[in-house]
N, C-alpha and C positions, 0 to 999 in steps of 0.2 A: 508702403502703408503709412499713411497719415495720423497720428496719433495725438492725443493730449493731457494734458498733466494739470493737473486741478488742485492747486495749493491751496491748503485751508492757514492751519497751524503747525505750518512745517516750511518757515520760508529760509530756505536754506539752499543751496546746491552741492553741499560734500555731507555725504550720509545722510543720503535723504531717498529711503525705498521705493516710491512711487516713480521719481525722477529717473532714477539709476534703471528701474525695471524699464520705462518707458522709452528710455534710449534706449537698452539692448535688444528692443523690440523688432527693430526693424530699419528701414536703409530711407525711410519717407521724410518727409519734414514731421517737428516734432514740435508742438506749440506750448504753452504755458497758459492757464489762465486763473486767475482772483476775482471773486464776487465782490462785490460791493452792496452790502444789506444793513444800511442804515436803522433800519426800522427792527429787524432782528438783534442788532446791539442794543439798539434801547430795551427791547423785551428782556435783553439777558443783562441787563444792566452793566453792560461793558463800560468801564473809565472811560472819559474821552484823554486821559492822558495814557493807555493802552491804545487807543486805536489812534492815534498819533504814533505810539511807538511801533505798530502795524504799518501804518504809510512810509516810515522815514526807512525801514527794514526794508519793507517794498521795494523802495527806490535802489536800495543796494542791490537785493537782489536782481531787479531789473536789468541794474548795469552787467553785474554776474552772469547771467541768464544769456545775457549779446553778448558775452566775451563767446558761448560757447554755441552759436547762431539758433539760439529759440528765444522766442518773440515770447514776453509776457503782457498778454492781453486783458485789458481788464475789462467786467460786464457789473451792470447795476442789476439788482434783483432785491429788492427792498425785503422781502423776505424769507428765507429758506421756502417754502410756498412756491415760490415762482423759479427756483431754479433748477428744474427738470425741464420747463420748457426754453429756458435762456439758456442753458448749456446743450438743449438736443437744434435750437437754432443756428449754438455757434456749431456744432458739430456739422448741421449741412451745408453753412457757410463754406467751411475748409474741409468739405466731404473727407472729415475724422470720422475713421473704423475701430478707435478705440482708447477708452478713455481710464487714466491710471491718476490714483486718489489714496494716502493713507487713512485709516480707519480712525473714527474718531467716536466718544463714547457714550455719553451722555445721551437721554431718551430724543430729546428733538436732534440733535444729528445724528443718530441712529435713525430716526424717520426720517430724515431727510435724504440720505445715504439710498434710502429702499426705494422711496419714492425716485429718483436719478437713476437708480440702476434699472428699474421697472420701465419707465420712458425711453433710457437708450437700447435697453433692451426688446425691445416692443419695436424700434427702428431700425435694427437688424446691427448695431453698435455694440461692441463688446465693453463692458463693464468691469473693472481690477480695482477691487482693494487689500491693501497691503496694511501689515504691520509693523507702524514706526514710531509713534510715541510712546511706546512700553518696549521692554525688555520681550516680556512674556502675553502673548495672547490670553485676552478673559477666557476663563474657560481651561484654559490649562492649567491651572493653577488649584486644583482643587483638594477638598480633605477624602478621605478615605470612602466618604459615602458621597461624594461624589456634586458634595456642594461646595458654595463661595467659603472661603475662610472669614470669619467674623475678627479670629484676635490676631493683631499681625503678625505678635514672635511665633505663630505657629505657620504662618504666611513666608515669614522671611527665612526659615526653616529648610521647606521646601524647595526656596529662589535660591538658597546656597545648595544644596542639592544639584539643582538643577545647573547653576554657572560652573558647577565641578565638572559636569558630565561634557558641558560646550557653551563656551562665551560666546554669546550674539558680535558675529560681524560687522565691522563697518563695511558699508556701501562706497563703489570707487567713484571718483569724479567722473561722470559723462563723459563722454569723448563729445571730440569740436565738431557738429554736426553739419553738415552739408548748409552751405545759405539758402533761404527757400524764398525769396526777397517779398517778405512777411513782415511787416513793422510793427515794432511793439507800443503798445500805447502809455501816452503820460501819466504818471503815476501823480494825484492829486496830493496838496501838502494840506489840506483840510479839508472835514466831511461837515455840512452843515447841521447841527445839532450840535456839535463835539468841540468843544471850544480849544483852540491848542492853548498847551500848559507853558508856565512859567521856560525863560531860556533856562533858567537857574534848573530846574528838575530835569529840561530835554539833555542838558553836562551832564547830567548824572547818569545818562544812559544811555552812551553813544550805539547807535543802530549798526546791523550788518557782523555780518560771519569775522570777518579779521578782529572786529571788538569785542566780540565773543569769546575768541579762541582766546586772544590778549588776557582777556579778566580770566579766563578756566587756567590758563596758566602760570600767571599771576598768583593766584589760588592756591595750585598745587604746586608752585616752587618756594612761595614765600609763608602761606598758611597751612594747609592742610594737615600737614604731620601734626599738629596744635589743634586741630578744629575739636577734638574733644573736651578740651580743658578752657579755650576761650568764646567757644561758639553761642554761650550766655550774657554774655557781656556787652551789652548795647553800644559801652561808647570805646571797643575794641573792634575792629577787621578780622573780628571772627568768623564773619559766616561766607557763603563764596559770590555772593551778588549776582548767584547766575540765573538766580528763578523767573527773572524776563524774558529772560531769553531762551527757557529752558519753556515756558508757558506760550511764545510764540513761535517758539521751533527750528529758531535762529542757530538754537545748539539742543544734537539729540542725548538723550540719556545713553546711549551704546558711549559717544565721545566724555561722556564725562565719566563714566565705567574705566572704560581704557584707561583714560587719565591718571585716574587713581589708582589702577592697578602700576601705572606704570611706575609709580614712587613705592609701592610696597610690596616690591617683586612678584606681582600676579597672583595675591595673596586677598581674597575679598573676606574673609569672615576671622582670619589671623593675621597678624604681624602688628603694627603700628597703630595705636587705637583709634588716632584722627579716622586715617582711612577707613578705618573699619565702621567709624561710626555716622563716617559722610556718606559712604556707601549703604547703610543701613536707612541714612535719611534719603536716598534715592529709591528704596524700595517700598519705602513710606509714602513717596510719590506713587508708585507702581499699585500698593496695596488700596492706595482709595479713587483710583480706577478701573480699578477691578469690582469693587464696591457697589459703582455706579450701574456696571452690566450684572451683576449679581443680584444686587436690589433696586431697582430703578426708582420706588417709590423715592429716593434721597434727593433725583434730581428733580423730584416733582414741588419741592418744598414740603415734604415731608420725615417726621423724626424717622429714626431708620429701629430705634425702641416706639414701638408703636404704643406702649404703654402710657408714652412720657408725653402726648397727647393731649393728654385729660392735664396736665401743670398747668398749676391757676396766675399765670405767666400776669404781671402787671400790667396797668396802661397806663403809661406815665413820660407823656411827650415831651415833660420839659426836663424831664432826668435823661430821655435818650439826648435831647439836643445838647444838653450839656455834654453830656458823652462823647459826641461826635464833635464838637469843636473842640474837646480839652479842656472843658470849664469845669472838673466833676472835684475841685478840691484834693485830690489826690495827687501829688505831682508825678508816679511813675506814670499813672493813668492818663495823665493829661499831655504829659511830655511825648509819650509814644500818641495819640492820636493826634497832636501837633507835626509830627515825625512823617503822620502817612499823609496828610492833608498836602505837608510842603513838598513831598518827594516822591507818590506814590506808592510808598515801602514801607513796612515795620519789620522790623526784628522780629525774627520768629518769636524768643523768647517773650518778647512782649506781645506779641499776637495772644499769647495764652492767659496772659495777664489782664489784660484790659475785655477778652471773652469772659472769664469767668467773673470779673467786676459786675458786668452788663448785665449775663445771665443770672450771677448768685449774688450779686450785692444788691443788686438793682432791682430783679428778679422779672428783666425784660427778655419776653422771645426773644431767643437765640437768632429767629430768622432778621428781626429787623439789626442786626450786626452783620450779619451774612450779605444781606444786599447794601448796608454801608459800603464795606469793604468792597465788595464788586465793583461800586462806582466810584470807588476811589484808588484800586490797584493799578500799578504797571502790571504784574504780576498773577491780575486776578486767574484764575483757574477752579472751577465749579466745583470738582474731585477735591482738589486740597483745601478751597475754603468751607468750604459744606464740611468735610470728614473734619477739618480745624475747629470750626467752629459747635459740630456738633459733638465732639469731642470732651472740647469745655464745658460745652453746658448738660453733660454726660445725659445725653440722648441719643446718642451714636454707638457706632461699632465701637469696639474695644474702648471705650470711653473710660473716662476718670469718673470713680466713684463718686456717687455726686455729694458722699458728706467730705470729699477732700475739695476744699475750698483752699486758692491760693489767697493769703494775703497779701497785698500788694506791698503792704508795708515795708515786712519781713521780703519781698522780693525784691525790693529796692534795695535797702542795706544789703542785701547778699551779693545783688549784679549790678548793682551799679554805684559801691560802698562810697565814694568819694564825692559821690553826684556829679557826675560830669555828664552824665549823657542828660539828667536833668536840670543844667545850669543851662546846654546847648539849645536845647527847646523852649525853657521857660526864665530868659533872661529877666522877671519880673520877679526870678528866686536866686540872681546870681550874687546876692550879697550875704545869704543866707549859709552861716558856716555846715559842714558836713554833718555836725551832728544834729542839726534840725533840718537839713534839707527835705527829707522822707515825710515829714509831717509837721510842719511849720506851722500848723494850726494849735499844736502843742505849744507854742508860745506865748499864746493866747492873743486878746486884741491888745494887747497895748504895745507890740512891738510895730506896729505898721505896716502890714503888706496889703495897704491899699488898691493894688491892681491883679491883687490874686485873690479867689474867693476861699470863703471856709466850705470843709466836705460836704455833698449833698447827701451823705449818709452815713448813719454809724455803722460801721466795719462790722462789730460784736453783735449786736442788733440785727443787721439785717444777715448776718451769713448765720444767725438761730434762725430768722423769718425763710429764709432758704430749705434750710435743712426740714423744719415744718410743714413748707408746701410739696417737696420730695416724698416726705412719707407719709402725707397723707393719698398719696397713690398706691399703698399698700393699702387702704381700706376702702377704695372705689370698688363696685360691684363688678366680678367679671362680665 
């Protein structure tokens, strides 16, 4: 029997469910294949220095793919739209009886998923999807009445429960399957739209499973027992650099599970508090996946507090564009969107800092950060930047109350006290000692930082005008 393997966001070949199922299927040749849907990134605002990190993963897997004789074929389908009948083509091509696919969450690949299954099925083509970018299947995970959990500690609750009873498996390597003299096709080094990114950022994120494994173990031999205590700290190797790879599937959440258990004696909710609290941050991943199948309206670009709808959100384009280049006067604020601009990446902790700027200093929709970020992530991932961002601008699940506003100020001096991750970014403030780094505006104009602006907002001012527009949605009419 003939079968094939439809890699979305899982380009990997060790622990990877759809692959592993699809080999032990059967004694036939076994092919591979990846869409190419230009037109679908741009809708979803994918980075083009993400779908670079896509092609160049590609190519490894590729080569991975032939060590073990399945052909990775690639097909254009500018849509999700068109590929029900582009993959029921390639299927009579290579008269494929059966075609195996991880599940993936979000409302249009959810449609798109039904739509493929419905077409190969209608062909007489058997249709498998599997469970591989979560731990836990949506749906399983529920509260007592039998819906989605809203707040996560009652979420994560549950998933240590559950990893008590049976840690999710890794998946073995494929075995070397018969030659089927099927040749794989060239993996392209650019999509046109998608301009490739600096060499300087493509270093920062060498592609393929062995550099994956490298940084997760890296990780957990030289940081992780520490990730509790340094994981705020921008211009520290606190956090594990693996959300690339963890968002294109190069590496599964099961292998970074094992990982860390494997430092803290099989031990996920006791022992060692790094692990405990990296582990916590991976079910943080879990939880706003689950989110997405529980309330779909999140991925529609909708608040997930449907209340927080009616916020008399500003329109003020040149406050967002300063935002997005790092011109906002603020140097934590400007140093971390300088940060994602050159690299793809922000520190989490500064992710939460520069949202609530936008949303409560600024008092811009939350969404037009949301699609910044998309098209400027390696990283990007719909689940985690939606629940992140909707988080900050506490219109989401388990969200931060919205009269706790972070200041940036006061978050500067605290993680990043010496300014070093702000001299790294805004060499326009490396002469500026420590104790005015944070707000150099304090020095007023006669010290000279000609090439740096003053705030485009007062901090006290506008996180009152915040707080005012929040609770005027307690006096909207139901």
């Amino acid at each position: 029997m003939t079968r094939l393997v439809w890699l979305r966001s899982d380009l990997r070949v060790r622990d990877n469910t759809a692959l592993a199922a699809a080999a032990a299927a059967g004694n036939g040749p076994l092919l591979a294949v990846w869409l190419i849907t230009p037109a679908q990134w741009r809708a979803h605002d994918d980075a083009p220095c993400k779908v670079d990190f896509w092609l160049r993963n590609l190519a490894e897997l590729s080569r991975n793919l032939a060590a073990l004789n399945i052909p990775l074929l690639l097909r254009s389908a500018e849509r999700w739209d068109d590929a029900p009948a582009v993959l029921l083509q390639l299927c009579r091509e290579h008269a494929i009886e059966a075609v195996h696919a991880n599940a993936e969450y979000g409302v249009h690949e959810q449609r798109r998923d039904q739509a493929v299954a419905a077409a190969l099925q209608a062909a007489g083509i058997a249709w498998h999807s599997h469970l591989d970018q979560l731990l836990f299947a949506p749906g399983s995970v529920l509260t007592k009445s039998g819906g989605y959990f809203q707040v996560f500690s009652q979420f994560r609750k549950v998933c240590y429960a559950r990893l008590a009873q049976s840690l999710p498996a890794l998946q073995a390597l494929p075995r070397i399957q018969a030659p089927n003299g099927i040749a794989g096709d060239p993996v392209p080094t650019a999509i046109d739209g998608f301009p490739t990114p600096s060499q300087s950022l493509r270093q920062l994120w060498p592609a393929g499973e062995a550099a994956a494994h490298r940084q997760l173990a890296t990780f957990a031999d030289q940081h992780l027992q520490w990730y509790h205590n340094e994981r705020d700290f921008p211009a520290k190797p606190g956090t594990s650099g693996l959300s690339p790879y963890l968002a294109a599937g190069v590496l599964s959440p099961r292998q970074c599970l094992h990982a860390a258990l494997a430092v803290n004696g099989g031990e996920f909710a006791d022992g060692n508090p790094g692990v405990v609290t990296w582990i916590s941050e991976l079910l943080w991943r879990e939880f706003y996946k689950h989110i997405l199948v529980g309330y779909p309206r999140v991925s529609m670009g909708r608040a997930f507090r449907r209340e927080t709808e009616a916020l008399a959100w500003r329109d003020a384009p040149e406050d967002l564009e300063a935002w997005q280049q790092g011109r906002t006067g603020i140097p934590i604020v400007d140093a971390a969107m300088r940060q994602l601009l050159a690299t793809g990446w922000m520190h989490n902790r500064l992710r939460m800092v520069v949202a609530m700027f936008l949303t409560k200093n600024l008092l811009i929709d939350w969404r037009h950060g949301e699609r910044w970020f998309m098209r400027q992530l390696i990283d990007g991932d719909l689940a985690a930047n939606n629940g992140g961002w909707q988080w900050s601008a506490s219109t989401g699940t388990d969200a931060a109350p919205y009269f706790r506003i972070f200041n940036p100020l006061t978050q500067a001096e605290r993680f990043d006290p010496d300014g070093t991750f702000v001299r790294q970014w805004l060499p326009e403030l490396a002469g500026v000692d420590k104790r005015d780094i944070h707000n150099p505006a304090a020095l007023g104009g006669l010290f000279g930082l000609p090439n740096y602006p003053r705030p485009i907002v007062d901090l006290a001012r506008s996180r009152e005008r915040a707080l005012a527009a929040f609770k005027a949605l307690d006096t909207q009419p139901a």
